[in-house]
C-alpha positions, 0 to 999 in steps of 0.5 A: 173247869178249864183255865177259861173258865177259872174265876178272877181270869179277866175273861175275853181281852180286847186287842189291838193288832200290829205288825207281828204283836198286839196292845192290850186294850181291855185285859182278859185271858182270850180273845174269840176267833174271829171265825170260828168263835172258839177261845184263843187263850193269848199265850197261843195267839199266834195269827191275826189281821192288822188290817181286819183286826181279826184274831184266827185260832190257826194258820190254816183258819187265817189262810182261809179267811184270806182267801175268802177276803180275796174271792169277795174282791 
């Protein structure tokens, strides 16, 4: 069993992003990339969208997701 998947760990979080932090909206030990799907335990979140909203679970996820917002223009 990984620290996911630990009873009593609150599960998925809901977040609200901000510039550089974020506000706990619903408590939870993860949030769900919003690309891969994959749990991002919070104390490793690191990148995200303020104004997607959007969790990433790495820099070089967030840099694709960017680009892809950007070819969509």
């Amino acid at each position: 069993m990984n620290r996911l998947e630990l009873p009593g760990n609150g599960g998925e979080a809901q977040l609200r992003y901000l510039d550089g932090d974020y506000r706990i909206v619903r408590r939870g030990a993860f949030v769900r990339c919003a690309v891969t799907g994959d749990a991002i335990p919070l104390d490793e979140l690191r990148y995200w969208n303020v104004d997607r909203q959007e969790p990433y679970a790495s820099a070089a996820i967030a840099a694709a997701r960017h680009q892809e917002m950007l070819s969509r223009r």
